[in-house]
N, C-alpha and C positions, 0 to 999 in steps of 0.2 A: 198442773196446779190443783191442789185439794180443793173442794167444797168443804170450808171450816163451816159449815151451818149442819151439817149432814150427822146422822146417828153415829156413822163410823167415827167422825173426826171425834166428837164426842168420847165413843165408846175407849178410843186408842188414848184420850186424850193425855195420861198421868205416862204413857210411852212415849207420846210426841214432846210429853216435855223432860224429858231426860235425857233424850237424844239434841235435844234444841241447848240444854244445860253443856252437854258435853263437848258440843259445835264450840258453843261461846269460849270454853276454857278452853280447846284447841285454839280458837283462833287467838285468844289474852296470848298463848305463851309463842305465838307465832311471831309477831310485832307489836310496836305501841301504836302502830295507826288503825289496828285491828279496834284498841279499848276505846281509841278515839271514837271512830264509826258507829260503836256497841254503844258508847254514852250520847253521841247526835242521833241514833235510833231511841231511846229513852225520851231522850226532848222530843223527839218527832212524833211520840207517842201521846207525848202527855200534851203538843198543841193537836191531835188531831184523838179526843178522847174518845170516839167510835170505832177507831181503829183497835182499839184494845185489847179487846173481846174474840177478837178474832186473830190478833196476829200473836200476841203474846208467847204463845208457845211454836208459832210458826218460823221454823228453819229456811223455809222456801221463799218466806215474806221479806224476813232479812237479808237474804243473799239477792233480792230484787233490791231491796235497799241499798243495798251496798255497792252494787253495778251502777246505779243509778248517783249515787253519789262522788264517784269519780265522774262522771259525765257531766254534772254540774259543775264539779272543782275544775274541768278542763276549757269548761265554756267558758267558767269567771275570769278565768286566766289568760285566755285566748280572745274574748270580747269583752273588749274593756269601756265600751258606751252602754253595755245591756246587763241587767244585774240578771242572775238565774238561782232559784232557791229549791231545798226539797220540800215541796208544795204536797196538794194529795198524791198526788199522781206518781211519787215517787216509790211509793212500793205497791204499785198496781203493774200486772204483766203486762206483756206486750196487746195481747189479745182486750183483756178488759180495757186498755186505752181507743181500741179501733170502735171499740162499743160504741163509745161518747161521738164518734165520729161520721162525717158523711161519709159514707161508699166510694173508693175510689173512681170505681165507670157511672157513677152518676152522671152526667154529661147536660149539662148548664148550657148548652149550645142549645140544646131546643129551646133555650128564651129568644135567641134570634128566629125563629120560626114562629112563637106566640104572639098570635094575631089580640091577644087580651091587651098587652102591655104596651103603652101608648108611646112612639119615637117623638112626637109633636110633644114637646117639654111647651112649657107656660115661658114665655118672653120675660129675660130679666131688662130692668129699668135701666140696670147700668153693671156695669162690673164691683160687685156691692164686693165681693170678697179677696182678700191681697196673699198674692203666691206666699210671703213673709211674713203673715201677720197670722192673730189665733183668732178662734172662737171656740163659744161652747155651749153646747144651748143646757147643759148641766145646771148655767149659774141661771137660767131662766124659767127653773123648775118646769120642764117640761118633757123629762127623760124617768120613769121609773122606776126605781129599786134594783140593784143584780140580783137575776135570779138564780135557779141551779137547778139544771137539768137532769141533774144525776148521771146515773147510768143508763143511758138512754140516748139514741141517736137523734135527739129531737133538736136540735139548735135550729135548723130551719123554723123552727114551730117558734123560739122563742123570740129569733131576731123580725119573725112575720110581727110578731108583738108588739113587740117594741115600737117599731115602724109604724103602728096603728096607733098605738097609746101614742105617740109623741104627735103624731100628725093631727089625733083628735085634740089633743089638749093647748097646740097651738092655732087652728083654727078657733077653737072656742075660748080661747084665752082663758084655761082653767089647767088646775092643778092635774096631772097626768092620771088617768084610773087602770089600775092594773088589770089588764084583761088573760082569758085563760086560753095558756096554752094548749091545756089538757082537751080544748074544745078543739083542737088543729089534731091535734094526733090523735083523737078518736073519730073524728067526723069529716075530716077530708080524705075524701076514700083515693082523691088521685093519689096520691103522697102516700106514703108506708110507714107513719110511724115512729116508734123506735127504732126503725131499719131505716131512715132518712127520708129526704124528701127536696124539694124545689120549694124558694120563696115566693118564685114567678107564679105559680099552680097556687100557694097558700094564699098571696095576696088575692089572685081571682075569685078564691071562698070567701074571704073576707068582703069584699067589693057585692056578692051576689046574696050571702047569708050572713053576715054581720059576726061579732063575739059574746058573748057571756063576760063576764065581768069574773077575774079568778078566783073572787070568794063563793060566786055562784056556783062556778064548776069548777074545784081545785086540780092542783097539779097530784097524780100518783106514780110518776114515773115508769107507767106502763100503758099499753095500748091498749083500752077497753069497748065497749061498747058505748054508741055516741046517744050522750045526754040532753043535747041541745034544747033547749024550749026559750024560745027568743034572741033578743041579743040586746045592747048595748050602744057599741059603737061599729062603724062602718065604714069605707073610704067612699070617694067620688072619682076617684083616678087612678090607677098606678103607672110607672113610668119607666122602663129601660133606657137607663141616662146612657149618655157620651163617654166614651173611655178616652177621656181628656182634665186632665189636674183641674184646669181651671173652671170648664163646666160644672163638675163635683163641685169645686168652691164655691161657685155663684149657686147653686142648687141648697147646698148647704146653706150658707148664711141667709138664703130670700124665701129658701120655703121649707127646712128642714133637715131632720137623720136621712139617711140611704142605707142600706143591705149591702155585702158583701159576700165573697164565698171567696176561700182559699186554698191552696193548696199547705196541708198546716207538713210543717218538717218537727221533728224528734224535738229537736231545743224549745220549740214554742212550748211545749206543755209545761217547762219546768220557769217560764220567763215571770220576774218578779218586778223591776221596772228598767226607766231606762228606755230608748227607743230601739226597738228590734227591729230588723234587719237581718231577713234570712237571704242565707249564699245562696244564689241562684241557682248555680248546680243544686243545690240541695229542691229546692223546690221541684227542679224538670225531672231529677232523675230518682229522689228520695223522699216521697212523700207518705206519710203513713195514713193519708185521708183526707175529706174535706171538711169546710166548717163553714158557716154562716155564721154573720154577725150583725150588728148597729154599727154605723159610725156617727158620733154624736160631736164632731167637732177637730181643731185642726190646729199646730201649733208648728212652733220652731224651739230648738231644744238651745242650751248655753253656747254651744259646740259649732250648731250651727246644722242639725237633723232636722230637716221639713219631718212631719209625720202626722199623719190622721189618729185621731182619740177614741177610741174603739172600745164600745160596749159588749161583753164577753156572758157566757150564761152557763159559765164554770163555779159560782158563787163568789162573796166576799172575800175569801181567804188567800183565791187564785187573783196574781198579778199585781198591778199597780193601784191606788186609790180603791182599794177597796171591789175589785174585780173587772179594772181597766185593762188596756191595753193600749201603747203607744207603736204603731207599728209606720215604717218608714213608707213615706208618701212623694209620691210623679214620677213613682218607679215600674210599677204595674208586679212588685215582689210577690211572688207566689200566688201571682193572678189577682190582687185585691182590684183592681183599677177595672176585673177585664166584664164584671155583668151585675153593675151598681142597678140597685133598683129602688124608688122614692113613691111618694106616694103622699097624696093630698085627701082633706076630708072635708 
């Protein structure tokens, strides 16, 4: 793949677009699903206007595009409860997608080893939460903003977020305060960063040095030197829940979100709504990486799909409501069930 920011690309740039012209009328007089593809990259261009600049005269861009959009037309066709659209990700390689992602041998098994993360969960009163029934603590203004991680393998950093703004804002019964990632991926030295990390490790910073508030220390989608001078908000506990449906629910509805980590397969990146449901196989044997996330709540679809409502930090534009995710629940699918982590303040 070119570096389209580079002198060269520049330099070539009135060659790459001639050759990029002369693609396009080969492919016109190839087929009409060629002109089709050529005019839903036009649209694609014009809902994602940053891309423009860069891909316009890219040959390489398009032919990522184009691959990718039969793989979306195959999924709509073939799952028909999960919608899939050409979102950003659709003409990003293979490689810039693994960016955004955790590391595959990151190994989440050392939270069973982490002597921090407390097995003694807080006693619920009763079984507050129903296998069939929803929640959401969205409608209780106590979840903050999607954010967007960019390019950058920081989603540990943001779902640690999350989990802190939501837990502070219901302990205190106020309105959620956006805290900074950017203080997690510069200053928690156990963790790497942009190269990934553990929430089990982020929440321990948080619990021992508290956060900055993100307008204090904004997000720059890179790993810099740590700016810390105080903090904000803090926890009092964190907790490695039960890898059991109904403890998650009672956990949820009596004291809040919980963290996830997944093993994400090919189709999630392109998932627009609808409750997914990735094929198992696909998970054990075809995983392009992992992810950390929120889960903010828990529902049953028309059809008849249990599935946890999951806050994502892909931005606005990815997924459902605005940068949701419905993904299928008391199944342990691609590991979501298997190292839930919650956390009080």
């Amino acid at each position: 793949m070119k570096d389209y920011g580079s002198a060269e690309f520049l330099v070539n740039e009135e060659l790459e677009q001639e050759r990029w012209s002369l693609y396009l009328i080969a492919k016109a007089s190839d087929n009409l699903s060629a002109l089709e593809t050529l005019n839903s990259y036009h649209r694609y261009l014009e809902r994602f206007p940053e891309k423009a600049s860069r891909s316009r005269a890219s040959i390489d861009r398009y032919q990522i595009y184009e691959n990718k959009v039969k793989l979306i037309e195959e999924l709509n066709d073939r799952l028909k409860d999960t919608q899939f659209e050409d979102n950003r990700f659709a003409d990003w390689s293979e490689r810039e997608i693994r960016k955004v992602l955790l590391p595959l041998d990151l190994d989440f098994k050392d939270l069973e080893a982490d002597t921090f993360l407390n097995r003694s969960v807080p006693s619920f009163s009763a079984k507050v939460g129903a296998l069939t029934g929803s929640f959401d603590w969205r409608k209780r203004n106590v979840i903050s903003p999607v954010k967007d991680q960019g390019q950058c393998g920081s989603c540990w950093a943001f779902a640690t977020t999350g989990l802190v703004e939501a837990a502070n804002a219901i302990s205190k019964s106020v309105s959620p305060i956006s805290l900074s990632d950017q203080e997690l991926v510069d200053c928690d030295t156990i963790d790497k960063g942009c190269e990934g990390g553990n929430v089990g490790y982020a929440v321990r910073y948080v619990y021992e040095k508290g956060l900055m508030t993100e307008s204090a220390y904004p997000y720059t989608h890179n790993r810099g030197e740590c700016r810390k001078s105080g903090f904000t908000s803090k926890i009092t506990n964190a907790y490695l829940l039960k890898r059991d449906e109904q403890h998650l629910i009672d956990w949820l509805t009596h004291y809040g979100p919980f963290t996830v980590s997944i093993n994400v397969t090919n189709d999630l990146m392109y998932y627009k709504s609808g409750v997914f449901q990735p094929i198992e196989s696909d998970c054990r044997n075809k995983p392009i990486g992992r992810h950390a996330l929120l889960v903010v709540g828990y529902g049953t679809s028309s059809n008849g799909a249990n599935y946890w409502i999951v806050k994502n930090s892909w931005g606005t534009k990815w997924g459902t409501e605005n940068g949701y995710l419905y993904f299928v629940r008391g199944k342990n699918a691609c590991g979501i069930e298997e190292f839930p982590i919650g956390a009080l303040a």
